[in-house]
C-alpha positions as CSV (number, residue, x, y, z in Angstrom):
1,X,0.0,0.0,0.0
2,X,1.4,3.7,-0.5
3,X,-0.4,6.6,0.3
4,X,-3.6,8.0,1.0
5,X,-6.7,9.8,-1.2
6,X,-6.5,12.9,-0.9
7,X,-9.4,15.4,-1.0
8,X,-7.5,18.5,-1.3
9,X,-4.0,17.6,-2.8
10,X,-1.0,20.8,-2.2
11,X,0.4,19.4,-5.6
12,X,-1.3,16.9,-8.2
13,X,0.6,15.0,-10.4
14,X,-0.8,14.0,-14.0
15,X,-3.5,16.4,-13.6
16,X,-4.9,15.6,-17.1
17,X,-4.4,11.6,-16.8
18,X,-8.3,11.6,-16.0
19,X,-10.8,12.8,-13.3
20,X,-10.8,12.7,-9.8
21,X,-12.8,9.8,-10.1
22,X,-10.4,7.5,-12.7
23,X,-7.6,9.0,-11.0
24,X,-8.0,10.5,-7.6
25,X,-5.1,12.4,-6.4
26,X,-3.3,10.3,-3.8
27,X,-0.8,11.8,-0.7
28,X,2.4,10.4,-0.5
29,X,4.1,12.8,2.0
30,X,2.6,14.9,4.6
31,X,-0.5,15.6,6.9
32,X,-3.6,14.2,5.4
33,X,-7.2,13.3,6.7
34,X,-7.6,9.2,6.5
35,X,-10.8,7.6,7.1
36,X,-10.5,4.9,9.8
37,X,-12.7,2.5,12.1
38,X,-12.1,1.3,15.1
39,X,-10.1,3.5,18.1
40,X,-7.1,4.8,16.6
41,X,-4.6,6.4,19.2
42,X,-1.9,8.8,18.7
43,X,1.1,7.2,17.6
44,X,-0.9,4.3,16.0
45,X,0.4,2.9,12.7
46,X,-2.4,2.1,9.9
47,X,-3.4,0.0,7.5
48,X,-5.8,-1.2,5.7
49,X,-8.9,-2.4,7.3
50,X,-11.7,-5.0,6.1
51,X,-13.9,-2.0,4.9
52,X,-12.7,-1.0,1.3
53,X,-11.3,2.9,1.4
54,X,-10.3,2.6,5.7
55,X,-7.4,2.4,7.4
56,X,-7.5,0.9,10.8
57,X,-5.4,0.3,13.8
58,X,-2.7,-2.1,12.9
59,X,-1.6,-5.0,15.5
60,X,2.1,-5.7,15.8
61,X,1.4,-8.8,13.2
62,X,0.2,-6.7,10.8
63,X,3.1,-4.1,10.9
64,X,5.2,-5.3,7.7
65,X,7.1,-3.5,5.1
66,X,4.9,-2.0,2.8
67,X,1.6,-2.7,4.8
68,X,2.0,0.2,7.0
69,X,0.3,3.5,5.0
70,X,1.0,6.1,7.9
71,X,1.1,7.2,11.7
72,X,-2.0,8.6,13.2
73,X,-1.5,12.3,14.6
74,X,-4.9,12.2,16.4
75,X,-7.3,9.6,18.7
76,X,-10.5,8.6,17.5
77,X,-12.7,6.5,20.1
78,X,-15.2,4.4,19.7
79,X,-15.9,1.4,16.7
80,X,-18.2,3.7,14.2
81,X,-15.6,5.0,11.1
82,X,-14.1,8.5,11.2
83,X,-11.6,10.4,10.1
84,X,-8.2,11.1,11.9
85,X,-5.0,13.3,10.8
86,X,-1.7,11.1,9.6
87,X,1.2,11.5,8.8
88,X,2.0,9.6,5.4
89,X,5.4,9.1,4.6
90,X,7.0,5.9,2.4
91,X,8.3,3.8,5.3
């Protein structure tokens, strides 16, 4: 996995390959809003979950090269999905 869809991208790349909805603008570096489910704590590295388009919570099994997408910057509580700032970054 690498990187996030971004809603409001600071630079997009190949902005005539298509629309946003053929080619959504994805964040590969920087502070972006993820959807998630599931409490999410500060610190917390993501990936993704069962539910197409969220990131979740990952456990220390599922913390692998590549299979990480960022670090949460914010807590979410509670099991319903939200949306959390994190910090994306190619790790």
């Amino acid at each position: 996995m690498v990187g996030i869809v971004s809603t409001d991208p600071a630079y997009l790349m190949n902005s005539k390959a298509g629309s946003s909805q053929t080619h959504p603008a994805i964040a590969l570096k920087g502070r972006v809003p993820c959807k998630v489910v599931g409490v999410v704590n500060k610190g917390d590295l993501l990936v993704t979950s069962n539910i197409p388009g969220y990131a979740k919570a990952a456990l220390e099994s599922e913390i692998t090269t590549g299979a990480v997408i960022g670090k949460a910057i914010q807590d979410k509580s509670g099991l319903a999905p939200g949306i959390v700032e994190v910090f994306v970054s190619i790790m």
